[in-house]
FIVOKOL-506597 format. One line per field, with one value per atom (N, C-alpha, C, CB): x, z, y; residue number from 1. Coordinates in pm, whole numbers. Glycine has a CB too. Layout:
N
c1 X|...
c3 Z|...
c2 Y|...
num NUM|...
END
This chain:
83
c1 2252|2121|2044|2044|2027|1902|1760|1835|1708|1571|1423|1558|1408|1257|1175|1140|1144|1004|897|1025|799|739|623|698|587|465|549|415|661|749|740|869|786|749|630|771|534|378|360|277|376|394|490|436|572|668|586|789|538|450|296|424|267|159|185|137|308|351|349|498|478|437|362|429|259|105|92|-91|113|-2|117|-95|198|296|281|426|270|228|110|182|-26|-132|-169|-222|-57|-109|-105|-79|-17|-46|-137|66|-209|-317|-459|-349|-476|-560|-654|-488|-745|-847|-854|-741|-790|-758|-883|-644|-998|-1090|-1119|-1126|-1195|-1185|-1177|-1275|-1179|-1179|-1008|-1262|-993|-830|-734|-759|-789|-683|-729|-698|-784|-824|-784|-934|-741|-698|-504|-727|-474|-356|-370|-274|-214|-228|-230|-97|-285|-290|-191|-299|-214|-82|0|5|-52|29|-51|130|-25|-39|-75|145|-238|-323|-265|-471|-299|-257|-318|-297|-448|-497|-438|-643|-390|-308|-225|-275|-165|-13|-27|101|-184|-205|-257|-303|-334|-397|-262|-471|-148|-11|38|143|37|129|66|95|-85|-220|-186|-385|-161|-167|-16|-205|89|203|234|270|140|161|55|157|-25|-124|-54|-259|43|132|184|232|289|389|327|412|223|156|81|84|80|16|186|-78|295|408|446|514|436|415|361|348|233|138|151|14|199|228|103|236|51|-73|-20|-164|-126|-108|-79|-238|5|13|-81|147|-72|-171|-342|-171|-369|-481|-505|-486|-430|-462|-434|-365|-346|-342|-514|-254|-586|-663|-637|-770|-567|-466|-513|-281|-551|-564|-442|-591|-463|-313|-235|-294|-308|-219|-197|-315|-284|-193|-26|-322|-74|76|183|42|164|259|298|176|198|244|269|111|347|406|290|526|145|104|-59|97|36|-23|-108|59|-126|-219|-372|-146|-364|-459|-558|-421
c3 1415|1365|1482|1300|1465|1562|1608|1447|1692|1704|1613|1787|1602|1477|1509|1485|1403|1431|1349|1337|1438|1372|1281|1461|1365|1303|1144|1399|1145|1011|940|1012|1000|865|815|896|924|841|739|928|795|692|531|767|548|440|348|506|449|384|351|529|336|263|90|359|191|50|-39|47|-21|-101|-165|-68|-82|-139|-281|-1|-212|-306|-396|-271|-417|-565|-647|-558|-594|-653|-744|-527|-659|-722|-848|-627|-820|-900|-1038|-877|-1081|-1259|-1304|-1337|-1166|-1205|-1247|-1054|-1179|-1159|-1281|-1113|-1303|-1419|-1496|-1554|-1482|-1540|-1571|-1446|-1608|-1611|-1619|-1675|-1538|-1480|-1557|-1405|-1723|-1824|-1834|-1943|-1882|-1917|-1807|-2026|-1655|-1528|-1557|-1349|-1568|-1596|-1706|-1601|-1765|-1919|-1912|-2096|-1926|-1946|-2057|-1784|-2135|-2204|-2085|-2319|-2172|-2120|-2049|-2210|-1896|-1826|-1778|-1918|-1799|-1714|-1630|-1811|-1575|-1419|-1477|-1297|-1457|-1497|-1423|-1467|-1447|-1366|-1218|-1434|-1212|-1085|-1014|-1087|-1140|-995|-959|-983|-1023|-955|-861|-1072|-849|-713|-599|-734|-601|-528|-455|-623|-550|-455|-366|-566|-402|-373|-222|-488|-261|-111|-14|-130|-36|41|131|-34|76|109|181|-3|165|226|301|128|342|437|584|345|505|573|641|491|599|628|756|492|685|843|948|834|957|1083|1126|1057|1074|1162|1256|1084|1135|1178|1312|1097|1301|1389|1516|1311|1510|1613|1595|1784|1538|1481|1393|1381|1445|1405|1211|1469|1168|1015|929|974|1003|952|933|1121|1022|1064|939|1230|920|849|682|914|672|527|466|589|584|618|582|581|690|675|799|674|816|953|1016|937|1138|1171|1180|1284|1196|1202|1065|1266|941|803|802|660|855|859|965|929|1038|1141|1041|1316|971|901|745|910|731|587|477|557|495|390|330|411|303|280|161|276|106|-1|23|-57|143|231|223|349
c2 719|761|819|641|918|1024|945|1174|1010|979|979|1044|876|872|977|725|1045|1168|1073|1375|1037|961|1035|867|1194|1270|1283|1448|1320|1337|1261|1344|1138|1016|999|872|981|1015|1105|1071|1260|1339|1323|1433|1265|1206|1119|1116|1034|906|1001|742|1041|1115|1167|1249|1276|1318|1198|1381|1131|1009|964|944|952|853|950|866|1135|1198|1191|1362|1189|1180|1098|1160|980|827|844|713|908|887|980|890|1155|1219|1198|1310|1109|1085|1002|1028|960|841|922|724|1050|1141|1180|1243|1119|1203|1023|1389|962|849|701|818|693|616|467|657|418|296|183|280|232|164|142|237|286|236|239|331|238|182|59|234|-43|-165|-246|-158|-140|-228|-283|-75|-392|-410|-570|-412|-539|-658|-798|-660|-886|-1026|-1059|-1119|-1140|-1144|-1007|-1216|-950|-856|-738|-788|-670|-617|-447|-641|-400|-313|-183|-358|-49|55|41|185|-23|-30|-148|-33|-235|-329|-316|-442|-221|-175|-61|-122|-13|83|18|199|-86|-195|-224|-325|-273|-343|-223|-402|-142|-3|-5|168|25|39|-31|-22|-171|-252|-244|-373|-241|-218|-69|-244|9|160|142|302|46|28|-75|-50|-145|-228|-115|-321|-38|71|145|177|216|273|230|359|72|-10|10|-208|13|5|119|-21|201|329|387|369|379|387|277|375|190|73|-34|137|-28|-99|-230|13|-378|-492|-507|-562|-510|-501|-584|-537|-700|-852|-792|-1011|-700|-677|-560|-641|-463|-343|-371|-217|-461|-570|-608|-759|-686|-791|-928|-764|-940|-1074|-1138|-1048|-1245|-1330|-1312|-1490|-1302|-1334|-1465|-1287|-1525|-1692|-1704|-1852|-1666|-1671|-1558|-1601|-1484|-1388|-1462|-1203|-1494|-1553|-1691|-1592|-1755|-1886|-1821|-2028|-1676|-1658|-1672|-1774|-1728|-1752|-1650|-1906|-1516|-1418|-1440|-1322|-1517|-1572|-1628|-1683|-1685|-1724|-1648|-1732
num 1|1|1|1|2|2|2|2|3|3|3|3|4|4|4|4|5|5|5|5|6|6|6|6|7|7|7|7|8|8|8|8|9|9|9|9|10|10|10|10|11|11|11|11|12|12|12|12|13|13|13|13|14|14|14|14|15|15|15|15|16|16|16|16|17|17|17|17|18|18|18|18|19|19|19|19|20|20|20|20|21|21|21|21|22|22|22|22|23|23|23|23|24|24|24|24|25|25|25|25|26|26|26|26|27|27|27|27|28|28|28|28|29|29|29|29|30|30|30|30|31|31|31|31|32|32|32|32|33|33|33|33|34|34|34|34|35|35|35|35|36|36|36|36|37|37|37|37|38|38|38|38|39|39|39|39|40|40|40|40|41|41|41|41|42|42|42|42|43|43|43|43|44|44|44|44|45|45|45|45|46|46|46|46|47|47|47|47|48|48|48|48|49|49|49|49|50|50|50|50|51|51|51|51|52|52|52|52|53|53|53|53|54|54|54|54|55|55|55|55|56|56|56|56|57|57|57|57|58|58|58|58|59|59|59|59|60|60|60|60|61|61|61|61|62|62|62|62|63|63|63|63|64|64|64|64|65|65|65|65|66|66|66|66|67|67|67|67|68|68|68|68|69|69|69|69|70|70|70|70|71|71|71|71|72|72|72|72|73|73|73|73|74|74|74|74|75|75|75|75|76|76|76|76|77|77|77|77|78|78|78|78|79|79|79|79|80|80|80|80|81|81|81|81|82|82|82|82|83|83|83|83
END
């Protein structure tokens, strides 16, 4: 395996983001909010996405992950990302 281009992966990871979001686009805060009972709304499944592509580019970037989450760090070092 070659050398990481990291400006590339950023760029990659953009695209990304904007692919993800474009079918969400025009979409109102009523019905991203709406899901049946127990189960997981269009916005919470962008909320998870955020957070996890917010994870991605503290790595990226060389930046603390715990921190760009907003995770204490002694909860991340002790696994208990719930905290």
């Amino acid at each position: 395996i070659g050398a990481v281009d990291r400006e590339r992966l950023l760029a990659r990871h953009a695209a990304a983001w904007r692919a993800l979001l474009e079918p969400f686009a025009g979409i109102d805060e009523e019905t991203a909010g709406w899901a049946p009972a127990g189960e997981w709304a269009a916005r919470d499944h962008l909320a998870h996405a955020a957070v996890w592509e917010r994870h991605r580019l503290a790595v990226l970037r060389g930046e603390q992950p715990a921190a760009a989450v907003g995770i204490f760090a002694a909860d991340w070092a002790a696994g208990d990302e719930d905290a």
